[in-house]
N, C-alpha and C positions, 0 to 999 in steps of 0.2 A: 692666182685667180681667186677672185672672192676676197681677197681681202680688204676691200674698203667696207664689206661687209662687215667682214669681221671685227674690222675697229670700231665699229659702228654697236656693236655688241650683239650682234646676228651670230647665231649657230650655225654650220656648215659640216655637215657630215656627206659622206660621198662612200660608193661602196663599189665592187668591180670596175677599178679604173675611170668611173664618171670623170671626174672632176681632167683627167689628161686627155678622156674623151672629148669633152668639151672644150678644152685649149685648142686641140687641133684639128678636129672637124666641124667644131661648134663655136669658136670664137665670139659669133657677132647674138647668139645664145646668150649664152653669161652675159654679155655685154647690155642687152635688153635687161635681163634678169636684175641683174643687181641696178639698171634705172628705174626700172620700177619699186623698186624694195627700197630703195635708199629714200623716195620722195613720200612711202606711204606711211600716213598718221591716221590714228582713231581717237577723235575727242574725248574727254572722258564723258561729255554728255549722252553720247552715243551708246554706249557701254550702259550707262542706265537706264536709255529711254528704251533703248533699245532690247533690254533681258536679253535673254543665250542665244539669241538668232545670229544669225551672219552680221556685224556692223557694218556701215554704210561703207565704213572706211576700206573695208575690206573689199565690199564694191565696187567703190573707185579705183581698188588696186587690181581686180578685173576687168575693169574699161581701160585701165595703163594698158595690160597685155594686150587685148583686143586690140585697141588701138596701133600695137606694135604685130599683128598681125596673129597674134595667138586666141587658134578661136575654138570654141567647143567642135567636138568633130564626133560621130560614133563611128567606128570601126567594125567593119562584119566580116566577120571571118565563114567561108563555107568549105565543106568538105562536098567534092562532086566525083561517083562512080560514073562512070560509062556515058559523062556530059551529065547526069541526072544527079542534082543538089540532092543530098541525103540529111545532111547536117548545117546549123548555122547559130553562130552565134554573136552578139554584139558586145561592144564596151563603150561605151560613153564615157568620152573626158572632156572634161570642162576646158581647157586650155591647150590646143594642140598650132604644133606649127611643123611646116614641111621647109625643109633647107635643100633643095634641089636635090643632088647626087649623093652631098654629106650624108643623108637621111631624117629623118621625122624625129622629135623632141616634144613629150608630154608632159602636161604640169596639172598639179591640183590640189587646189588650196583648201584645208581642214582646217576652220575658225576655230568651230565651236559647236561637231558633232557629238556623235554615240563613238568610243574608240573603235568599234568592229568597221568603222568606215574606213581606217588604214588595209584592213584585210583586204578588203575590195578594189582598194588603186592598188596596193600591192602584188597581187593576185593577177589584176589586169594587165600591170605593167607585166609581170613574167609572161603571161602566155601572149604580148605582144610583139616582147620581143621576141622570143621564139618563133613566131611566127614571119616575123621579120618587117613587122611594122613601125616597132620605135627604136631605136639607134638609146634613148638615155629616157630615164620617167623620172621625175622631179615631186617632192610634196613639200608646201609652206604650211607652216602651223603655229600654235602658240610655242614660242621655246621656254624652257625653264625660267627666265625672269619673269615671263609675261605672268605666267599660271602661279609660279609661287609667289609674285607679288601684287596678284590682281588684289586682295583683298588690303593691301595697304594704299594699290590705288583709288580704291575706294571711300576709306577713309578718309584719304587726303581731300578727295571734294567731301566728301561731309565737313569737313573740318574748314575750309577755305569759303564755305558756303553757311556757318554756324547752322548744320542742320540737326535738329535736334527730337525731329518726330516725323510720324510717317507722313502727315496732313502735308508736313512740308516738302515729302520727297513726289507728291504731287504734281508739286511745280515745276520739273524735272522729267514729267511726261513715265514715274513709275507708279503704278497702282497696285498693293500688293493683294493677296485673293487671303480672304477669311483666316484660314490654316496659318500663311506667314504670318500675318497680325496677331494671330496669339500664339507663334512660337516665339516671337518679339516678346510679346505683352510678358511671360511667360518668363522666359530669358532676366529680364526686367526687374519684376518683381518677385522672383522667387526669396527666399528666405536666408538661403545659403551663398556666400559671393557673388550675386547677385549682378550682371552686367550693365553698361552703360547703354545708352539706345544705339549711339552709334557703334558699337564693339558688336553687338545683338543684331545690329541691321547689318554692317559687313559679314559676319559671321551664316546668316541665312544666305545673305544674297549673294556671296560668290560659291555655297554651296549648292545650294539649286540650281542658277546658270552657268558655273566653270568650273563644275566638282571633277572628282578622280576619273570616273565613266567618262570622259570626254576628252576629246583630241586636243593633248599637249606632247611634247618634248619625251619627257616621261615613256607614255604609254607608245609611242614611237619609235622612241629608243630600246624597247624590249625588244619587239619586231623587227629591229637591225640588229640586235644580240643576235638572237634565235633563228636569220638568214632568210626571213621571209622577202619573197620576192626577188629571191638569186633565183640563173643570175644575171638579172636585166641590171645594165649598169644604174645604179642611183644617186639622185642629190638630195638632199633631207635640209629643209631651211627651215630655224626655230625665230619667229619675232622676237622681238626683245620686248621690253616692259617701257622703253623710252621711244613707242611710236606713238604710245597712249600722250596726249595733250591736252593743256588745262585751261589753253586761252581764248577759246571759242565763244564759252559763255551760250548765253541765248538763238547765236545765229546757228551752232551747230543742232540745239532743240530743236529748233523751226525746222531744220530740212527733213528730220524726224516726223515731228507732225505731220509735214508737209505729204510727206510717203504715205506715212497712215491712213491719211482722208481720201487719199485718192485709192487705194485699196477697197475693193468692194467687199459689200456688209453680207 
């Protein structure tokens, strides 16, 4: 199971038995899971017009689930004395799907939050299952190629695009705010090994929007050391660095834009 993932260079961690759960109550599960993951790309324009927000791409890969019948759900749980509700509490997951008799299978996908956002699906997923609402809780993220090599993906389009100053990263639908222009400016011309615009502009910009604080592999991976969220069984999926794509050019800017304007002011 999972393997065309895997060769694909997708992360695949699983914890109490998930992954034989899934073979044999959840079959057509996985089976979804990995069509949707094996078709999702995020252009690299997206990634810059876009700053630390959720990419579009990632969006689309919420409408794959949806589409395949995984849809936000919230869940309330109440404690009731003598027929009278004393207690209640909710969880909201973004990706939930009910498999008849099998049981219920919960997913949710961490781009590119704050990391305390693992605590909260983690957390959820325990007291769901316990309570006997999810059968297996799933999270997709950056995996380690993505986060340690965003900042060479970066690069790579500056370099494919001979961009050479911020005027030009404009065009690209990035506008930096005051502070980055002169940690750039700054970076630049200091006096001492002094950096290139581009080294100075990756160097800020996958700091500020995919720094360490933020939901990768990594900081995921502590949280499966350390047993958080036992022990609801778990699937833990890391992207790879190779859904990021370079051939879009303009038309993936446009649907950027496009989101933008239509966004109220």
């Amino acid at each position: 199971m999972f393997e065309s993932l895997r060769s694909c260079g997708f992360q695949i961690e699983c914890t109490s038995h998930a992954e034989a759960i899934l073979g044999v109550d959840f079959p057509s599960a996985s089976t979804e899971l990995e069509a949707a993951l094996k078709t999702a790309t995020v252009p690299i324009e997206e990634i810059i017009a876009g700053g630390g927000g959720e990419a579009k791409g990632t969006q689309r890969l919420r409408r794959s689930l949806a589409g395949m019948g995984w849809h936000k759900h919230t869940f309330v749980v109440e404690k009731v004395i003598n027929g009278i509700p004393r207690e209640s509490q909710s969880h909201e997951i973004d990706h939930v799907k009910d498999f008849g008799a099998s049981g219920t299978v919960a997913l949710e996908i961490e781009w590119n939050n704050k990391d305390p956002f693992y605590d909260r699906d983690l957390e959820n997923y325990k007291r769901l299952h316990a309570d006997g609402a999810i059968s297996v809780g799933i999270i997709v993220t950056r995996g380690r190629s993505l986060h340690e090599g965003m900042k060479d993906l970066v690069r790579r389009f500056l370099d494919e695009r001979d961009i050479s100053d911020l005027d030009a990263m404009r065009e690209w639908g990035y506008d930096p705010t005051t502070k980055q222009r002169t940690f750039i400016n700054k970076q630049i011309t200091r006096s001492v090994n002094p950096l290139s615009f581009r080294d100075a502009f990756c160097k800020k910009f996958t700091a500020d929007k995919f720094g360490e604080a933020t939901t990768h592999w990594r900081k995921l991976e502590d949280r499966i050391h350390r047993g958080v969220g036992n022990p609801c069984p778990l699937v833990f999926v890391g992207l790879p660095s190779s859904i990021v794509t370079f051939s879009e050019g303009r038309s993936a800017l446009a649907e950027v834009e496009a989101e933008a304007e239509e966004e109220p002011t």
